[in-house]
Phi, psi and omega in degrees: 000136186288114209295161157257163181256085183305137183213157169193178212196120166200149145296083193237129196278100183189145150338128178301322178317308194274347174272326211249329162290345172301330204252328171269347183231106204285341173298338181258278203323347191253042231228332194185034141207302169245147168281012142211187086271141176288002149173180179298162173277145178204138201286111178086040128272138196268104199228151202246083173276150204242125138244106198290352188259021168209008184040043164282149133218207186192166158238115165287179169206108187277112155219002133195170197235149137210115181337156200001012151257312194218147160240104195231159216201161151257164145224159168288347220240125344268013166210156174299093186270144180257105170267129171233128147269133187249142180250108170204134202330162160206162164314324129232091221075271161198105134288095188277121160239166190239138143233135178235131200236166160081028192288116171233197166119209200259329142305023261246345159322300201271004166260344177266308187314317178275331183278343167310317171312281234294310191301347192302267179346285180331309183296320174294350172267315192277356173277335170300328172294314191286298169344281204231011151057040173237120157283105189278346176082326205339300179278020147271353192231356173295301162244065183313321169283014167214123190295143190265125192281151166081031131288152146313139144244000000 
């Protein structure tokens, strides 16, 4: 079986500068999605993102930047996994697409199905922040009652 490919996609009306910087300076990310990081992403850097309200953290490993376009990051959770964001202009505004690749384990269904709900989320927290200077809470409010397994604490 062919691993799955996660994908998710929104418009959010705003300059491509300012949308592909929302996602490198944790002082605006952490406005809508996790609540701390040890610094911005910068390519073949190691960053430590905190959601401190499921007493998570996680470690990325950043492998490349191109400036208002891409982002592409490893992460652990819940495994090593390849996330790329792409950033691109429109008319009216920047389409942030997402992809999340290498997914395994043993469920691996119910593992694209949630991360689709989550990047889905993520993208709707952060267009509402950006948008509309609104903390929607989303990803604090996806389970408030629950630790999440196979995270680091």
């Amino acid at each position: 079986m062919t691993s799955p490919v996660v994908k998710a996609e929104m418009l959010i009306r705003k300059p491509v500068g300012e949308v592909f910087d929302a996602f490198i300076d944790p002082a605006v990310t952490t406005n809508f999605w996790f609540t701390k990081s040890s610094s911005k992403l910068e390519a073949g850097k190691r960053v430590r993102w905190e959601w401190e309200m499921y007493g998570v953290a996680d470690d990325i490993d950043v492998k490349a930047i191109e400036p208002n376009a891409r982002i592409v990051f490893e992460w652990s959770f819940p495994n090593s996994n390849l996330v790329e964001m792409t950033f691109v202009p429109h008319a009216k505004g920047t389409i942030v697409r997402i992809t999340n690749s290498g997914l395994r384990g043993d469920d691996v269904i119910a593992l694209a199905l949630d991360l689709t709900q989550g990047w889905n989320l993520v993208l709707a927290a952060t267009k509402a922040w950006l948008e509309h200077g609104i903390n929607l809470n989303i990803v604090a409010d996806k389970a408030p009652d629950q630790n999440i397994e196979g995270w680091d604490k």
